[in-house]
TIPAKOL-166269 format. One record per atom (N, C-alpha, C): residue in three letters; x negated, y, z. Coordinates in steps of 0.1 Angstrom, whole numbers, plus 5000, padded with zeros to 4 digits. Atoms other than C-alpha are relative to their C-alpha. Example, Ala and Ser with C-alpha at 12.3 -4.5 7.8 and 13.67 -1.06 7.14 Angstrom:
% residues 2
ala499149885000ala487749555078ala499150125000ser500949895000ser486349895071ser500850115008
This chain:
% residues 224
unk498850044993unk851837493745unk500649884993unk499550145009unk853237133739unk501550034998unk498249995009unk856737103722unk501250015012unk499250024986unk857937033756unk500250125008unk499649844994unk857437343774unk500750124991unk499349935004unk858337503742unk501549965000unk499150024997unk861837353745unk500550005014unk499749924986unk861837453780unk500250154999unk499649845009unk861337803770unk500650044996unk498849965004unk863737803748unk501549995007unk498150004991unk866837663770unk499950075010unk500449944991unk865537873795unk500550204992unk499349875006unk865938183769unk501750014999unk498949984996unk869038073762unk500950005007unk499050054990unk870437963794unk500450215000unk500049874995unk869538393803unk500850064985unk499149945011unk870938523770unk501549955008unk498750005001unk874538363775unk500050045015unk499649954983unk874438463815unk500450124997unk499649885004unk873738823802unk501150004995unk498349915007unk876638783777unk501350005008unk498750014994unk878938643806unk500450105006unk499849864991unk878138943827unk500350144991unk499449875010unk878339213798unk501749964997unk498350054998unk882139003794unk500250085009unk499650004988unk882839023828unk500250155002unk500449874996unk881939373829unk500850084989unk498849945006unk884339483802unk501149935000unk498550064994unk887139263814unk500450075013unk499649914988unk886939473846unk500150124997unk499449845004unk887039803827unk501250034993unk499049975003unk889439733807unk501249965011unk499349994984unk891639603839unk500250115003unk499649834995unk891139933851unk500350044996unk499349905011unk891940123823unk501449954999unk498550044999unk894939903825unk501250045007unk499149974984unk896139963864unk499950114998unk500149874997unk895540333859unk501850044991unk498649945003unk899440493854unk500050094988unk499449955010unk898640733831unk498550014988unk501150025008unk896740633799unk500050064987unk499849955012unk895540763765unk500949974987unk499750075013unk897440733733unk499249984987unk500450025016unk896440573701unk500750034990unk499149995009unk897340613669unk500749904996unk499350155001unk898840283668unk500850025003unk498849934986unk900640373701unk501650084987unk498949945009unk902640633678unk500649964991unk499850065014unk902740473647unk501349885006unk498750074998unk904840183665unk501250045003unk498449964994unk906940403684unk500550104990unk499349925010unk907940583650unk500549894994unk499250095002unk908740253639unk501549985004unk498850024990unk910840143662unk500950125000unk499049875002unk912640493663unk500549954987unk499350045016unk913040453623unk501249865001unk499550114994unk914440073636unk501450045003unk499449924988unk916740283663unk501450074988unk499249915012unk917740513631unk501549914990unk499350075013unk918840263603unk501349955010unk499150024996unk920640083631unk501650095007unk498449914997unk923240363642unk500150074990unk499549885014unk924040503607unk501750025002unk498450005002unk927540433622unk500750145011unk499849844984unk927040823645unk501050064987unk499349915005unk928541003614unk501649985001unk498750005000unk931940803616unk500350045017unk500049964993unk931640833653unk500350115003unk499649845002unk931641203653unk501050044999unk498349964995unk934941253643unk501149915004unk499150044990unk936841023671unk499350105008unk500249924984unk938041253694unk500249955013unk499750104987unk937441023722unk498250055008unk500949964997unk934941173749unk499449855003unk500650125001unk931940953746unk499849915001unk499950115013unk932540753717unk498949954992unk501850025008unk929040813703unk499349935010unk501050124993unk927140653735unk500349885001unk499650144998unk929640373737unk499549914986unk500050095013unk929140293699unk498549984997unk501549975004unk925340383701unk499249905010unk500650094987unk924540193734unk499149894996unk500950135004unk923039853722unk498750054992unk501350015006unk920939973694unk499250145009unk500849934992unk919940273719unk499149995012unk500650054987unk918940063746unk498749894997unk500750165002unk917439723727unk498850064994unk501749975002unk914739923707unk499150075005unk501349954991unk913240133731unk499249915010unk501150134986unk912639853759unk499249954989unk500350085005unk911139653727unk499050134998unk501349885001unk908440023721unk499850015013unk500950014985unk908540023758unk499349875009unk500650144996unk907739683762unk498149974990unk501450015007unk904539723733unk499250105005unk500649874995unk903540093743unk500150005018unk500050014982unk903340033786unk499850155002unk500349914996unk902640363786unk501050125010unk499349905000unk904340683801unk500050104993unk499649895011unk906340923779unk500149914990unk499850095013unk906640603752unk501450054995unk498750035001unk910540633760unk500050184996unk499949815002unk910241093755unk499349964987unk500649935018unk908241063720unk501149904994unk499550025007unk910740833707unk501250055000unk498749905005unk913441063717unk499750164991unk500449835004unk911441363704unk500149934984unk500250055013unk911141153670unk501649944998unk498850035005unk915041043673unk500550144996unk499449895000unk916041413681unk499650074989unk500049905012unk914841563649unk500749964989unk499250085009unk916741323627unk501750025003unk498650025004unk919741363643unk500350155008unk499149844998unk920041753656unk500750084992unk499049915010unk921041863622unk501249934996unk499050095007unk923741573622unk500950065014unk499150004987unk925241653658unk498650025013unk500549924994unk923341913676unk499549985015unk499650064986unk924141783710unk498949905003unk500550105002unk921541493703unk498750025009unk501149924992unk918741733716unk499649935007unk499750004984unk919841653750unk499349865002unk500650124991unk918141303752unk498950054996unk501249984996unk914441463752unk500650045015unk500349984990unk915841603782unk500349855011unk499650124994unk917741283792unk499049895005unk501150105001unk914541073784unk498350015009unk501349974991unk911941283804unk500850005017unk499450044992unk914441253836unk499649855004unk499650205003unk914840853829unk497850005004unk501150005005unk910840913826unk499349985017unk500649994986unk910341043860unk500449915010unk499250134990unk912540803878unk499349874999unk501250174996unk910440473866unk499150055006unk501749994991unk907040683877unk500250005011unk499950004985unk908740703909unk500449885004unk499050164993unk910740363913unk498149844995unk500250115008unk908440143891unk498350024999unk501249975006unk905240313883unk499049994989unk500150065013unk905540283851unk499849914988unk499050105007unk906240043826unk499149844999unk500850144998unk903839723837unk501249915001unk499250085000unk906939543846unk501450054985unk499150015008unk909439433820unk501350035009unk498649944990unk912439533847unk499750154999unk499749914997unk911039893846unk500450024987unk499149985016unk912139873804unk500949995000unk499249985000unk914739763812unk501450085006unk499349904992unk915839993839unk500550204991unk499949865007unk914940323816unk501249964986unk499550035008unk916440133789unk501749995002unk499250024994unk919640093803unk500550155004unk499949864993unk919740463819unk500250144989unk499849915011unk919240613785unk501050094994unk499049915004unk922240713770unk501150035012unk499149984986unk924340663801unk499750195000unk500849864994unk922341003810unk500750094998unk499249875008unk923941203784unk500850025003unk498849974996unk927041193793unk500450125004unk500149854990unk926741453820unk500150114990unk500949965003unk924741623802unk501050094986unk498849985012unk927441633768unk501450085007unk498949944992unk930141723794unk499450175005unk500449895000unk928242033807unk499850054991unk500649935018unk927042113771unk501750084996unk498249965005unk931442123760unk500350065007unk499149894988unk932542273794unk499450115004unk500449834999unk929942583798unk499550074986unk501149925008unk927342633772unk501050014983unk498950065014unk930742563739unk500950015003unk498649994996unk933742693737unk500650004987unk498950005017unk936642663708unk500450155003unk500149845001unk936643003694unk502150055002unk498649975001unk939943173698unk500750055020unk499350054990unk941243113735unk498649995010unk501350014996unk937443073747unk500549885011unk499750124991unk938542743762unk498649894998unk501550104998unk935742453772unk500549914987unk500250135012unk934942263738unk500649845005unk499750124994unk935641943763unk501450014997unk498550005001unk939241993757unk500549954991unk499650075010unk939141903722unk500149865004unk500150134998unk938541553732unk500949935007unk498750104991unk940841253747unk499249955013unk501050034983unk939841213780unk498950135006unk501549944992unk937341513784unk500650055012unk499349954986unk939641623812unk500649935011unk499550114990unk940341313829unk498849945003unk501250074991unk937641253857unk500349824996unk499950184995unk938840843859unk499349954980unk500250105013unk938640783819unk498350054998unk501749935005unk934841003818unk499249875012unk500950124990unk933740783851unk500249824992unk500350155002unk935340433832unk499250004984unk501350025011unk933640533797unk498649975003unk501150024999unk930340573817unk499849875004unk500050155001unk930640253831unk499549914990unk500550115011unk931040093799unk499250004994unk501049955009unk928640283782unk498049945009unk501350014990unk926040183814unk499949794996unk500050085001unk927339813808unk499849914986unk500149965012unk926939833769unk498249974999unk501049985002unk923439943773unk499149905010unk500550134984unk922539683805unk499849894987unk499850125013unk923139393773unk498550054992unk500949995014unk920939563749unk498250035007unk501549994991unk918139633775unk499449924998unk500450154997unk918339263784unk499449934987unk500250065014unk918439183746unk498650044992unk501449955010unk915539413734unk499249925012unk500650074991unk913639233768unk499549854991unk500450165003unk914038903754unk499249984989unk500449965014unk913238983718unk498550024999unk501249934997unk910139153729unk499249905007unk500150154996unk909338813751unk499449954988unk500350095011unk909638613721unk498750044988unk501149965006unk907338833699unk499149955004unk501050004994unk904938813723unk499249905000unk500550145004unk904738443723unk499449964991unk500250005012unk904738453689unk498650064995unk501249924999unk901438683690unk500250144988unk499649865014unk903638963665unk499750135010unk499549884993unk903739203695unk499150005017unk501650014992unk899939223713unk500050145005
């Protein structure tokens, strides 16, 4: 064989090698795609590991629930809590795309703070609600609007949820009157509808703000 056909040979081997490699690409660029579009995917241990972060994140930032607690102003705690409640979930639900990202970081808030203010519980249930509403509106968390939609919805939620808790399931011992009584405003429909408000406009800010944050990572290649 002259040198010639052996260097035919060869670019010939290699042309077929790199085709194969493009097609073996191609062929895990299209699975993982899929694995992508599919709504409901597995977790990693990564997956968790961030969203305990970010919870821990969530934590350090509202150390300000204890003074909260005792203003007797019905919901004082979601108004004061709103920003950092809203900005680091969209920022785990903006790395974790997954469904249930926004329910494990309330399952991982809620044990930290049930023994501080019992009542806290109530966003696992708040959070699996908020959960179902993107899989229905949004189809879960591919778009940065459906983060910031749950995100935003989050504590709002409670509200209700705190008012039913004080007015059936708690009562101030003595009189067996609705726990809601202690509070300023728990009896006044207009001040419980303009707290939610603020508390929905509160948390609209910190959505937008963990959104942007979460953007910029991105750029930055901190938050793949």
């Amino acid at each position: 064989m002259t040198p010639r056909e052996k260097a035919i040979n060869e670019l010939v081997r290699l042309t077929t090698e790199e085709l194969r490699g493009a097609d073996m690409s191609a062929q895990e660029d299209a699975v993982q795609s899929k694995s992508k579009s599919k709504i409901f995917q597995k977790y990693m241990i990564k997956d968790i590991v961030f969203l305990a972060i970010i919870t821990a994140c969530t934590l350090v930032t509202g150390a300000i629930m204890p003074l909260l607690v005792n203003v007797p102003l019905f919901g004082i705690i979601q108004l004061g809590l709103g920003v950092q409640f809203s900005l680091f979930p969209v920022i785990g639900m903006m790395k974790v795309r997954k469904p249930f990202a926004l329910l494990l970081q309330s399952m991982f808030i809620s044990i930290f703070l049930v023994f501080m203010f019992p009542p806290m519980v109530l966003l696992i249930a708040c959070a699996f609600v908020i959960e179902v509403l993107t899989l229905i509106i949004f189809r879960g968390y591919k778009s940065d609007w459906a983060c910031v939609f749950a995100g935003t919805l989050y504590m709002p939620t409670t509200i209700p949820l705190l008012y039913m808790y004080y007015n059936v399931f708690y009562t101030v011992s003595g009189d067996e009157k609705a726990a809601v009584s202690m509070f300023i405003g728990g009896n006044n429909v207009g001040l419980i509808i303009g707290i939610t408000i603020a508390v929905l406009a509160v948390c609209f800010v910190g959505s937008i703000i963990g959104m942007i944050i979460a953007r910029e990572l991105k750029k930055a290649g901190k938050l793949k």
